[in-house]
LUMPA-361651 format. One record per residue (C-alpha): residue number from 1; x, y, z; residue in one letter. Coordinates in pm, 1 decimal, padded with zeros to 6 digits. Example, Ala and Ser with C-alpha at 12.3 -4.5 7.8 and 13.67 -1.06 7.14 Angstrom:
LUMPA-361651
1,01230.0,-00450.0,00780.0,a
2,01367.0,-00106.0,00714.0,s
end
This chain:
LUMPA-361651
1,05791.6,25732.3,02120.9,x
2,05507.7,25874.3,02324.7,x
3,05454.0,25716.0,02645.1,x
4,05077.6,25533.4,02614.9,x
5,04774.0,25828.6,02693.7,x
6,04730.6,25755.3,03086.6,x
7,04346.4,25634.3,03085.5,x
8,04451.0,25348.6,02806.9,x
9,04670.2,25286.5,03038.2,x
10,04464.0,25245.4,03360.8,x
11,04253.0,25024.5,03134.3,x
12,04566.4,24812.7,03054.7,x
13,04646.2,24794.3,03423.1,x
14,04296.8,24742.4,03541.3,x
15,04363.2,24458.6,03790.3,x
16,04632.1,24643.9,03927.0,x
17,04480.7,25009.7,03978.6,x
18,04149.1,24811.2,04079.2,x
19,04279.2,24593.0,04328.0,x
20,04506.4,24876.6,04483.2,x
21,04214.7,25201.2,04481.2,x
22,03880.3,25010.0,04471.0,x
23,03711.4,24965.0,04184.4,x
24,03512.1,25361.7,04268.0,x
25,03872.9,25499.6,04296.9,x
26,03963.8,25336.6,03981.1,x
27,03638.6,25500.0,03794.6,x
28,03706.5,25857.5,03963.4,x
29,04079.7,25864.2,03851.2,x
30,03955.3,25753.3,03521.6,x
31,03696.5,26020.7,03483.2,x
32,03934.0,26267.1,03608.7,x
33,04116.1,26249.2,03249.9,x
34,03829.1,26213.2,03068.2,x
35,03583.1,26495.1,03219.0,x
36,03685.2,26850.6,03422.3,x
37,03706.2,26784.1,03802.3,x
38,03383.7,26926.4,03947.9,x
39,03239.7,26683.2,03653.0,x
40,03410.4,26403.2,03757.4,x
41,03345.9,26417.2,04191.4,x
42,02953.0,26536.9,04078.6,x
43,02969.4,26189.2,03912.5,x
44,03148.2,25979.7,04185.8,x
45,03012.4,26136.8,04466.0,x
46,02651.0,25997.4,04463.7,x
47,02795.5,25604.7,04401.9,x
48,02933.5,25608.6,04778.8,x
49,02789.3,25718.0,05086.8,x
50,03143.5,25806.4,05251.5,x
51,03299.8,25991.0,04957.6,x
52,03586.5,25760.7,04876.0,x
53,03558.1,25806.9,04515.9,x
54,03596.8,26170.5,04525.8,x
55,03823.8,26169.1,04805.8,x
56,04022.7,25961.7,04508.4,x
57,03908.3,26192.9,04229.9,x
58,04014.0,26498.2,04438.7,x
59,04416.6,26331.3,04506.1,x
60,04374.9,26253.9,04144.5,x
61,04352.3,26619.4,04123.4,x
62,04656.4,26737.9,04283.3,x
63,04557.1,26779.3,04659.1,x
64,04750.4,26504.0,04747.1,x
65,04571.8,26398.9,05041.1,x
66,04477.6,26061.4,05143.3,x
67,04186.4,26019.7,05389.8,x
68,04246.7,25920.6,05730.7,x
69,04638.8,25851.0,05670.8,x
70,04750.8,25614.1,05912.0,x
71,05114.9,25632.8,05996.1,x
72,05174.9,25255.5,05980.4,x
73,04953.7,25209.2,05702.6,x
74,05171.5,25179.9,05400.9,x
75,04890.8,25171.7,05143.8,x
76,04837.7,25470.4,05254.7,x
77,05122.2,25612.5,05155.2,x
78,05102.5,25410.6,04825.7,x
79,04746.5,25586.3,04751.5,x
80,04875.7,25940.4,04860.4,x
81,05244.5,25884.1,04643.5,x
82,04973.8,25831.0,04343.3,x
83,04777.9,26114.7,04381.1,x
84,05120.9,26303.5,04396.5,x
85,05249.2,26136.1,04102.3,x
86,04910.4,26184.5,03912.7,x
87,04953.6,26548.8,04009.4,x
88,05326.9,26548.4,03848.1,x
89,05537.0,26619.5,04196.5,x
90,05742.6,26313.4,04097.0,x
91,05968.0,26372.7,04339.0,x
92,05684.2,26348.7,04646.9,x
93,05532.9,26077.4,04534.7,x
94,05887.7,25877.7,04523.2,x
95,05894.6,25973.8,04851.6,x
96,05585.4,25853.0,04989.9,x
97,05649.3,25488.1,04780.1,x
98,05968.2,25525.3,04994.4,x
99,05768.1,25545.7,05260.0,x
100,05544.5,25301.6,05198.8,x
101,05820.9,25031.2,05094.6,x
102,05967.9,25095.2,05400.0,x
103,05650.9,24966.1,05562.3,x
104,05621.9,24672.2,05396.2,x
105,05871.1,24594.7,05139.7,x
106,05626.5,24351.0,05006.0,x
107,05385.9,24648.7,04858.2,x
108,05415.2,24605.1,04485.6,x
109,05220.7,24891.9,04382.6,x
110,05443.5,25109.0,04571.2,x
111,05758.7,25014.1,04355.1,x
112,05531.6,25057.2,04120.6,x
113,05415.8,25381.9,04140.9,x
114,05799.2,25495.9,04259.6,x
115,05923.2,25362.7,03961.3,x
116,05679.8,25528.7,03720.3,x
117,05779.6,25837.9,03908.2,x
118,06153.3,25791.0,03854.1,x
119,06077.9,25750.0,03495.3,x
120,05885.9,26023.3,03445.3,x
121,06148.3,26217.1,03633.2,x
122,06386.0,26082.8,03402.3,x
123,06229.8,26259.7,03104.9,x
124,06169.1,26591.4,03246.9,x
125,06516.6,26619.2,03366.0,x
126,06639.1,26449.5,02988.7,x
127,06448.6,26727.7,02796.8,x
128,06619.6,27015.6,03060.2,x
129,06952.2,26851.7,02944.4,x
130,07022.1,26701.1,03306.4,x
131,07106.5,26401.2,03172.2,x
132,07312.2,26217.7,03456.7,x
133,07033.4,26270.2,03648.6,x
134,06792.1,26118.9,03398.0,x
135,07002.0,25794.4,03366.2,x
136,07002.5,25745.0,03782.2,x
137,06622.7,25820.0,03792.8,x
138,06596.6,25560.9,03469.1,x
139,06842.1,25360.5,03656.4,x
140,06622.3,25393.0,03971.0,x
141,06278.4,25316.7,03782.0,x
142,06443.8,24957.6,03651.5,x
143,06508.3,24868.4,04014.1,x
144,06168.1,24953.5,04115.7,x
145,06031.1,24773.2,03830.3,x
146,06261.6,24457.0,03900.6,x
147,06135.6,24451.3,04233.2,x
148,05772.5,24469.3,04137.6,x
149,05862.6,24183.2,03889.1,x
150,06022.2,23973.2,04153.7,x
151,05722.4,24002.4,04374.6,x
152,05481.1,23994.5,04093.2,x
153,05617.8,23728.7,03774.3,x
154,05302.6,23726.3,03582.4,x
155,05220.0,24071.8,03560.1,x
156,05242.4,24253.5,03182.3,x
157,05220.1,24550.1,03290.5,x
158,05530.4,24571.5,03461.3,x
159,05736.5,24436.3,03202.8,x
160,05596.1,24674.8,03005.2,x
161,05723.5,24975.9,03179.3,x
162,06071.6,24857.0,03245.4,x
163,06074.9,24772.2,02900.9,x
164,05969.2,25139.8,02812.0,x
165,06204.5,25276.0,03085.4,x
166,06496.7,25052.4,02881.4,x
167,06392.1,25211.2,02575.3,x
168,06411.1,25578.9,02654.6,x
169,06730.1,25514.6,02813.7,x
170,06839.6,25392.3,02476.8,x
171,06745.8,25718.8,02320.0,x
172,06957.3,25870.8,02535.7,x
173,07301.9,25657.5,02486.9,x
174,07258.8,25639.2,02119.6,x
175,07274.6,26026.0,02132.6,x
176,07521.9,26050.7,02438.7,x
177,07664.4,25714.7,02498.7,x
178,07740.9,25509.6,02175.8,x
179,07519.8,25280.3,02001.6,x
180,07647.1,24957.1,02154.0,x
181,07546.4,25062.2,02465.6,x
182,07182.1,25196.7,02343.9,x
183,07164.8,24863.3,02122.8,x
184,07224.0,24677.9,02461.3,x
185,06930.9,24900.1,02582.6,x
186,06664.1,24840.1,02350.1,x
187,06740.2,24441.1,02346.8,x
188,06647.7,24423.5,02740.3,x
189,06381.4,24656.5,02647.1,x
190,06239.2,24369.4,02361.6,x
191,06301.2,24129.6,02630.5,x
192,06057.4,24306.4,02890.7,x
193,05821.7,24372.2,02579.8,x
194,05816.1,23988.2,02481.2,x
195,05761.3,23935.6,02794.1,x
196,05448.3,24168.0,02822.4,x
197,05316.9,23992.3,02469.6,x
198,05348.3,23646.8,02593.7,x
199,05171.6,23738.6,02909.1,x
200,04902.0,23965.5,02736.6,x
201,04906.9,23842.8,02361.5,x
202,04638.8,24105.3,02304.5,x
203,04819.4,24452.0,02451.6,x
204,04926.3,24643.7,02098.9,x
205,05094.4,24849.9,02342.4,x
206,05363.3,24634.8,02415.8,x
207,05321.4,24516.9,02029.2,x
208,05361.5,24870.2,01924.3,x
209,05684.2,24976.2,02152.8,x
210,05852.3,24669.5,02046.4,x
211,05816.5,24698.3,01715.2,x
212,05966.3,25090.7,01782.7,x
213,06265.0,24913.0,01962.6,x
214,06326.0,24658.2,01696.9,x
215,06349.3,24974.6,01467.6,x
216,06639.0,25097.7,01659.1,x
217,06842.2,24803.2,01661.8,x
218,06771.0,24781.6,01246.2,x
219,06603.0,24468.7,01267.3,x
220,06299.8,24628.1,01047.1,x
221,06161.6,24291.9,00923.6,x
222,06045.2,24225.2,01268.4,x
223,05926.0,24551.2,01353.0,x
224,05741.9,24555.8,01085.8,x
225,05535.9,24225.0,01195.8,x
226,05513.0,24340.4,01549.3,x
227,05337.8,24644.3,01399.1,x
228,05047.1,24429.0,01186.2,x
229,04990.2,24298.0,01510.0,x
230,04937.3,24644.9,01628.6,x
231,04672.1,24685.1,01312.2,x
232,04576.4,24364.9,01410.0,x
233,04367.7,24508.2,01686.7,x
234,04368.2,24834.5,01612.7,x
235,04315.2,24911.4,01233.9,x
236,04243.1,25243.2,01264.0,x
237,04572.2,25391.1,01381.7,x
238,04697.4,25587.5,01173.9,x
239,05051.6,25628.5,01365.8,x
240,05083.8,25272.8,01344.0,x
241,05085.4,25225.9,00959.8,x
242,05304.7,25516.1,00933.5,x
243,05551.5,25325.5,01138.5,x
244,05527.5,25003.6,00958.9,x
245,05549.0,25239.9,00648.0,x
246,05864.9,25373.7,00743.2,x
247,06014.5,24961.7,00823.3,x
248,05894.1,24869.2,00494.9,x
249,06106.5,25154.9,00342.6,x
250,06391.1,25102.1,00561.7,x
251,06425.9,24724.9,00380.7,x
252,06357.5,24895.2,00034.7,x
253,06031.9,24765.2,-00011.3,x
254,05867.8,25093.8,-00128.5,x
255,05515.2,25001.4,-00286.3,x
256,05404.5,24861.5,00062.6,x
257,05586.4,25186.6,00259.6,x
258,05344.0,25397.0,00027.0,x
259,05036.1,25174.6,00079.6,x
260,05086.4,25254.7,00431.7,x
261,05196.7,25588.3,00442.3,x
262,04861.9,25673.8,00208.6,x
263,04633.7,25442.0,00469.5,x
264,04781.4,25669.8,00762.5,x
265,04688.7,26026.1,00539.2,x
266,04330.6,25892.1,00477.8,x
267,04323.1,25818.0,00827.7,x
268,04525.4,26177.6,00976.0,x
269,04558.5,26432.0,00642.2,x
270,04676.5,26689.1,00855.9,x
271,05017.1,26516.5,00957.8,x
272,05273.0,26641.5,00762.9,x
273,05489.7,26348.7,00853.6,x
274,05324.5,26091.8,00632.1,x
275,05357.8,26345.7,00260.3,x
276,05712.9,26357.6,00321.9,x
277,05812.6,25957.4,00397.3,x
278,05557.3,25883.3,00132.1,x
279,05728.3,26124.9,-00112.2,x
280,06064.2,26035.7,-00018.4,x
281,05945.1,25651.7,-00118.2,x
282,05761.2,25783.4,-00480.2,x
283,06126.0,25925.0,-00538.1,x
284,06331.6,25593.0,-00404.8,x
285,06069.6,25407.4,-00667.2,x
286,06203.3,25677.4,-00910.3,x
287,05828.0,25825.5,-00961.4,x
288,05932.8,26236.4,-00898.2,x
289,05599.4,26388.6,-00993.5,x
290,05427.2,26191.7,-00720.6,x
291,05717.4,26274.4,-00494.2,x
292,05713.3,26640.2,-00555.9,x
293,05318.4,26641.9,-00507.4,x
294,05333.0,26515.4,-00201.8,x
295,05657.3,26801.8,-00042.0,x
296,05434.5,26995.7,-00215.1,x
297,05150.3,26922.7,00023.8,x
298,05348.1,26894.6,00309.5,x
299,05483.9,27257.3,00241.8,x
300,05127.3,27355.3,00255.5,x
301,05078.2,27219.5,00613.2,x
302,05377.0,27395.4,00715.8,x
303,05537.9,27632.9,00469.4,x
304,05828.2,27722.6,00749.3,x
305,05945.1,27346.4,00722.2,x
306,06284.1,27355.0,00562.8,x
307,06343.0,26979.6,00488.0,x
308,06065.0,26983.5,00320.5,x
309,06170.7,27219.6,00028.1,x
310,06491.3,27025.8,00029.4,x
311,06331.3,26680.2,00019.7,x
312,06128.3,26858.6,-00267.6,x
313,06432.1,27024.3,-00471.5,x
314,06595.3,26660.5,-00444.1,x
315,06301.0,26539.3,-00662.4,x
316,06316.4,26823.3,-00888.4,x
317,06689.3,26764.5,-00959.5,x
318,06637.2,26433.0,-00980.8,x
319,06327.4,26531.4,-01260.8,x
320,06611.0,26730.0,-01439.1,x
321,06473.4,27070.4,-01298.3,x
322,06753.5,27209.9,-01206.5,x
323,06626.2,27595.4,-01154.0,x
324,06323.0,27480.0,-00948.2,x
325,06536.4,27262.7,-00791.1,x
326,06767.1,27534.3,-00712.1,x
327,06518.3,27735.3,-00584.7,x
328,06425.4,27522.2,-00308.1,x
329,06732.0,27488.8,-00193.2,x
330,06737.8,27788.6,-00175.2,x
331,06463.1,27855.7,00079.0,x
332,06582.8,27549.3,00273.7,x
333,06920.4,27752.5,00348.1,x
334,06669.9,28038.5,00399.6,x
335,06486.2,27861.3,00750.0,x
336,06797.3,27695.6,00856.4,x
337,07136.5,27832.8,00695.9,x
338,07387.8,27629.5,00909.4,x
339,07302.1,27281.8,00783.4,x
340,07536.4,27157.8,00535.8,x
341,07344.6,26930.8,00352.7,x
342,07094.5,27200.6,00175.3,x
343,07422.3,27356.9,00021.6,x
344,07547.0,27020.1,-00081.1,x
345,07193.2,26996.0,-00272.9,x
346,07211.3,27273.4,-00394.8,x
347,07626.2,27257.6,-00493.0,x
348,07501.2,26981.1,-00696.2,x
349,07221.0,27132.5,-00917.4,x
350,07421.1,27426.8,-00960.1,x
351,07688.9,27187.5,-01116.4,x
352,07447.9,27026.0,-01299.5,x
353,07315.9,27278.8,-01476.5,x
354,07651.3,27427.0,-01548.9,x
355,07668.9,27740.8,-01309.3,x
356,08031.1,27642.3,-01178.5,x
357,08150.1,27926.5,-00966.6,x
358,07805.0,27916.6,-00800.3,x
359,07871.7,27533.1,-00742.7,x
360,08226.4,27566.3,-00569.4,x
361,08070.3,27842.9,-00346.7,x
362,07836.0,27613.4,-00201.5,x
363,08110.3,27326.5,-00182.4,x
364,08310.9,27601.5,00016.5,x
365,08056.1,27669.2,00225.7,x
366,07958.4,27312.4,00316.3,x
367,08348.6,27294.4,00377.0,x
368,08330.1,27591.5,00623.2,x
369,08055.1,27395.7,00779.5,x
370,08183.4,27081.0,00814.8,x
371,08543.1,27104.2,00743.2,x
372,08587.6,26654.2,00788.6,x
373,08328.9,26607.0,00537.1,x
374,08545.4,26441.7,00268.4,x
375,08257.1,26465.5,-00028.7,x
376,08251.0,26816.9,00006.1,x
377,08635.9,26832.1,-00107.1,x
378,08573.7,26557.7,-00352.9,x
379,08240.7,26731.3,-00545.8,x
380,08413.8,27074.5,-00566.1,x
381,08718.8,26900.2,-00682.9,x
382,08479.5,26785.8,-00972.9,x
383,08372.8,27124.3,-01025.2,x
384,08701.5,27230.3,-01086.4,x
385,08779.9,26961.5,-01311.5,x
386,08523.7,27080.5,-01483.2,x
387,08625.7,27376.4,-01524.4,x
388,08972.1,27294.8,-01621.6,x
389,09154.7,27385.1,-01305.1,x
390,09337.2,27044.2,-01237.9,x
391,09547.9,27250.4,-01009.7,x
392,09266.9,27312.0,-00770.0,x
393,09126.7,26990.9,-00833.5,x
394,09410.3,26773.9,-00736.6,x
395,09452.7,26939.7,-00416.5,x
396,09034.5,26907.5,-00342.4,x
397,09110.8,26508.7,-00420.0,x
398,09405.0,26481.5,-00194.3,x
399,09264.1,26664.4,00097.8,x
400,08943.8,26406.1,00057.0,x
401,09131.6,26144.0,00051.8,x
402,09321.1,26255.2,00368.1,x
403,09039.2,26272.0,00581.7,x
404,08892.7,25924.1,00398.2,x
405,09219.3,25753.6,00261.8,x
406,08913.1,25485.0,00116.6,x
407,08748.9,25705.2,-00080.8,x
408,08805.5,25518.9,-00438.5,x
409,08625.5,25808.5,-00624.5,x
410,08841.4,26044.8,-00542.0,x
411,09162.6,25783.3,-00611.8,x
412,09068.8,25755.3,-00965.2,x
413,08952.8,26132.5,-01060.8,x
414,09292.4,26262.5,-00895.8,x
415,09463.1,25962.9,-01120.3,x
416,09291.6,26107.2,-01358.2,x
417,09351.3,26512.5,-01276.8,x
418,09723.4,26460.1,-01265.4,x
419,09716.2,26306.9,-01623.1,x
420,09524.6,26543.3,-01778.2,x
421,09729.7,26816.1,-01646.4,x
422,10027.3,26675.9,-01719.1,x
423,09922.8,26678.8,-02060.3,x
424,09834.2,27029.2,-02047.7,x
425,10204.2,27108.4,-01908.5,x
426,10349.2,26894.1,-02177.5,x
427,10201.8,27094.5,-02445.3,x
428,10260.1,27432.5,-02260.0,x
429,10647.9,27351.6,-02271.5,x
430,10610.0,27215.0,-02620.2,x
431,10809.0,27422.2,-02880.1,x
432,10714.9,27388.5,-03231.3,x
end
């Protein structure tokens, strides 16, 4: 999820950025995103005859200075740990909240600002793979945000950020963690979301991110609803139907996934996201040729994109197709030749279309690649049932069945394999 574009968000926390710059300061930071600097102060400058606003506009900037810092004047230090934070020194600006707190630990916007910095901290040390760190600057934004909360009940806002600061750190203990312990994540992060909606029905912000953390936890009928509300007051996001697209299809109700996933393309046709999840629901609704049109399209936005082809040789296969099919497979292993899954795709039209040695050499491979993954062992056990090698194919069955005892498929063919060739060794030792 990408954190909210900062000048929607200064509009969302108007009351808050206005009561703690001015409302000039408020207008310079503002104009600082949307217009280049000297732009912005030749603006500001002329709507106050001591310069404040492009004093602001210039911390805004990155020169992190705050005019005529007093030291006993924590919003001061507030003011000057934004312009640092706005200027992404995350670790300043934390320190001048710190400052400030320690002033008057009373200032909400300085927990505030601290714990957006914390947070923001978080994810730059997350994406360097430092993630202890991340989780005690995530763990440090919550506090700040708690503290703001307790000082401040009825401010959305707030509950919005923890709530976002909850979420990310349940994209990182899902991947790290376990998913109880992201799944206990994202439900304080609806909680801080609900909150946000009940105090500001109207933020699709908070609409949007909870619908996102609803996804996680697989309740998709409510994320679903939480995003309408986001089309609700903004219908012409195109993200937005792409995510209720993807809930829809997630609770296998495919003719509204692919009303929204074609409402997103006529709103963005140049995201390559919305062909594929609207092919892969044409070929869950068992309609291939609009399915392979659309990984056809998305391999024209990116030809280099290897699930693509895959996603597109699956349809062909399914089609009966088998040596287009094949072929894309083929170029999938091409861009990315140590995922298993393209050989398995592949392992499978090869079968299917009767080239057997080719078949078990892509089973073997997917083996070599992921030597636990019991289907591999059970499809080229197939194969060499097929092929009339029961010898092989028992021992494919029994190793599946050692790394999945429950696998019922491979029970019943190596029942099966074991009868047949005990037939075959009955006649063998036959004499006539």
């Amino acid at each position: 999820m990408k954190k909210s574009n900062w000048y929607l968000r200064l509009f969302q926390n108007f009351s808050f950025w206005n009561s703690f710059l001015g409302f000039r300061g408020f207008f310079a930071i503002l104009l600082f995103f949307l217009f280049p600097l000297d732009t912005a102060v030749t603006m500001t400058a002329g709507s106050t005859a001591n310069g404040s606003a492009a004093a602001s506009c210039r911390a805004a900037a990155g020169y992190a200075q705050v005019i005529d810092l007093e030291t006993d004047d924590a919003s001061a230090y507030s003011k000057r740990g934004l312009a640092y934070f706005l200027d992404g020194d995350y670790d300043q600006a934390a320190a001048e909240c710190s400052r400030a707190i320690s002033l008057d630990p009373d200032d909400v916007s300085a927990y505030r600002v601290r714990g957006l910095a914390y947070f923001y901290k978080g994810e730059d040390e997350q994406a360097a793979a430092d993630f202890s760190q991340a989780i005690a600057d995530y763990d440090r934004a919550v506090a700040d945000f708690s503290q703001a909360i307790s000082l401040d009940p009825d401010d959305a806002p707030t509950y919005y950020d923890r709530g976002l600061v909850y979420f990310y750190k349940g994209e990182y203990d899902q991947a790290a963690a376990g998913f109880s312990q992201a799944i206990a994540d994202y439900d304080r992060a609806i909680t801080d979301f609900s909150r946000a909606v009940s105090l500001d029905p109207d933020d699709a912000s908070a609409y949007y991110s909870r619908g996102l953390a609803y996804s996680r936890t697989g309740d998709h009928g409510r994320a679903a609803a939480d995003f309408s509300q986001v089309i609700r007051l903004d219908p012409d996001d195109a993200f937005t139907y792409y995510n209720r697209g993807l809930a829809y299809s997630r609770t296998g109700d495919y003719d509204r996934a692919i009303a929204d996933f074609s409402q997103a393309i006529s709103l963005n046709p140049g995201y390559l996201g919305y062909y594929t999840n609207r092919g892969a629901a044409y070929a869950a609704n068992g309609d291939y040729d609009q399915a392979i049109a659309d990984f056809s399209r998305a391999i024209e936005l990116d030809p280099h994109y290897a699930s693509s082809y895959y996603s597109r040789g699956g349809a062909y296969a399914a089609n009966g197709d088998y040596n287009r099919a094949i072929a894309d497979f083929s170029q999938a292993i091409g861009f990315n030749p140590d995922y298993a899954g393209y050989y398995t795709g592949r392992g499978a039209a090869y079968a299917a279309n009767g080239g057997y040695d080719q078949a078990i050499a892509d089973y073997t491979q997917v083996i070599s690649l992921a030597p636990d993954n019991a289907s591999a062992y059970f499809s080229r056990g197939q194969v060499y049932a097929e092929k009339g090698d029961y010898d092989r194919a028992i021992a494919d069955y029994e190793a599946a069945l050692w790394i999945d005892p429950d696998h019922a498929d491979a029970r019943d063919n190596l029942e099966y394999a074991r009868s047949r060739l005990g037939i075959i060794e009955l006649f063998e030792n036959f004499s006539f």
